[in-house]
N, C-alpha and C positions, 0 to 999 in steps of 0.2 A: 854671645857672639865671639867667634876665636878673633886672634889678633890679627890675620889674614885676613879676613871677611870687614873687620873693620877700618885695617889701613886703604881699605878700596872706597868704603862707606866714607869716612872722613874725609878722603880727597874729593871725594863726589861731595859730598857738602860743601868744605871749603870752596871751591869752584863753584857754585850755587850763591854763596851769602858773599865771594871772593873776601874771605878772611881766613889767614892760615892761625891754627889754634896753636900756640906755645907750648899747650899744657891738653894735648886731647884728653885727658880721662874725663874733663871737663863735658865737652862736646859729648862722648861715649856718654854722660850721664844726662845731657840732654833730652839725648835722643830714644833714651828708656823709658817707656809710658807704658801705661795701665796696670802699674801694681809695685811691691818692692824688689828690692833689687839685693838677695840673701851674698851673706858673707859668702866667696869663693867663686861668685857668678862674674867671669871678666874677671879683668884686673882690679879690679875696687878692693881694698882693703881694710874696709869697715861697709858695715850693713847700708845700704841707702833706703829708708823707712818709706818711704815718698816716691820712688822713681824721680821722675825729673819737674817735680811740682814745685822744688826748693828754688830752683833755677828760672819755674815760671814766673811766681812770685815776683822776684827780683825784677827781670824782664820785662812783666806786665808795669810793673812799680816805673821804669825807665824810659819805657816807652810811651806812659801814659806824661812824662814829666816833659821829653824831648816834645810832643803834641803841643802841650800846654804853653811851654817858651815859644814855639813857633806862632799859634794862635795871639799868643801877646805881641810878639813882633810885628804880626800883622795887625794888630789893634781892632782884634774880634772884639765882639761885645762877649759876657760871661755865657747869653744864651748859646750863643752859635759856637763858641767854646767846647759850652760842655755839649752839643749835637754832635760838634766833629771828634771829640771824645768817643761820646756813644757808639757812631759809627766805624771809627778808622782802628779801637781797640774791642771792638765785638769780635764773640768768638765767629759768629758767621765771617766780617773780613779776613783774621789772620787765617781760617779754614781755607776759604779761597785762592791766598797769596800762595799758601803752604803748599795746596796739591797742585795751582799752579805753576809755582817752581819744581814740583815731583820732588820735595819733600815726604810727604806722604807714604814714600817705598824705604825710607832711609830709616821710618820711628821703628824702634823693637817692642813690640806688644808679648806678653805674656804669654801663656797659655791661658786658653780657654776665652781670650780677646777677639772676636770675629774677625775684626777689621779696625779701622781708623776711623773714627766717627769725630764729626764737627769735632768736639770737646777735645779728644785727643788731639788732634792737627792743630787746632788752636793754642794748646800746651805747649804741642812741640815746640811750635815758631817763638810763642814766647820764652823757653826753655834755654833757645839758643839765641835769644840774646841776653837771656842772664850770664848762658855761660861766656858770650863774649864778653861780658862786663867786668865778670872776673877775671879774664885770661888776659883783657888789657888791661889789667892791675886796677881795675876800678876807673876808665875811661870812657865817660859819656860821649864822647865824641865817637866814638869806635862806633858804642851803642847805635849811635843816627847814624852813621854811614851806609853802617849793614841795613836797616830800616829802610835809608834810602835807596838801597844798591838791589834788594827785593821787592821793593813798590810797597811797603808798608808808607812809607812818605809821599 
């Protein structure tokens, strides 16, 4: 994706999740699914082995933690806990929020990638809030904002 193409792309997501990224190379690596991402490709300047899986991880790991404090503050039981786990961090919901929000036109797939399928869109979204995680220096709170500001929450 040249640098024009993507300062259009980033503004269109910021306005989406309403979070401006400090640090877009971040975001840029979010938003790259289904495959790696070779030395020279964008501005990256080292290999990214994973596309934006590294990001999901994180994301998912956050999202699933920012769920679990809430479930506690409401004094769920562990059953209904872990349901609204199941449910609220299934690839099927973050697929839905994703192409609801028309995330969905913003992921950069590879060659040879049809399309966006459940699993990628589900990446995505968890992707970028890894990378928000980083971009606010490690702020959970940022985390749940965006969460809630896209109806993840």
């Amino acid at each position: 994706m040249d640098s024009s193409t993507f300062n259009i792309t980033r503004l269109a997501v910021e306005q989406i999740i309403d979070y401006p990224f400090r640090n877009p190379l971040l975001l840029q690596e979010a938003l790259y699914a289904g495959g790696p991402i070779p030395l020279g490709h964008g501005p990256f300047t080292k290999p990214i082995t994973e596309a934006n899986k590294r990001l999901a991880l994180m994301g998912d790991s956050f999202f699933k933690a920012i769920l679990n404090d809430r479930c506690d503050e409401m004094g769920m039981s562990r059953a209904l806990t872990n349901a609204e786990l199941q449910r609220a961090a299934s690839n099927k919901h973050l697929d839905v929020v994703g192409r609801k929000l028309g995330l969905d036109k913003y992921l950069v797939l590879q060659n040879g990638c049809p399309g966006v399928s459940k699993d990628l869109m589900a990446t995505g979204v968890q992707a970028i809030l890894g990378a928000v995680w980083r971009d606010s220096g490690k702020d959970l709170k940022a985390v749940e904002g965006v969460a809630e500001r896209i109806g993840l929450l």
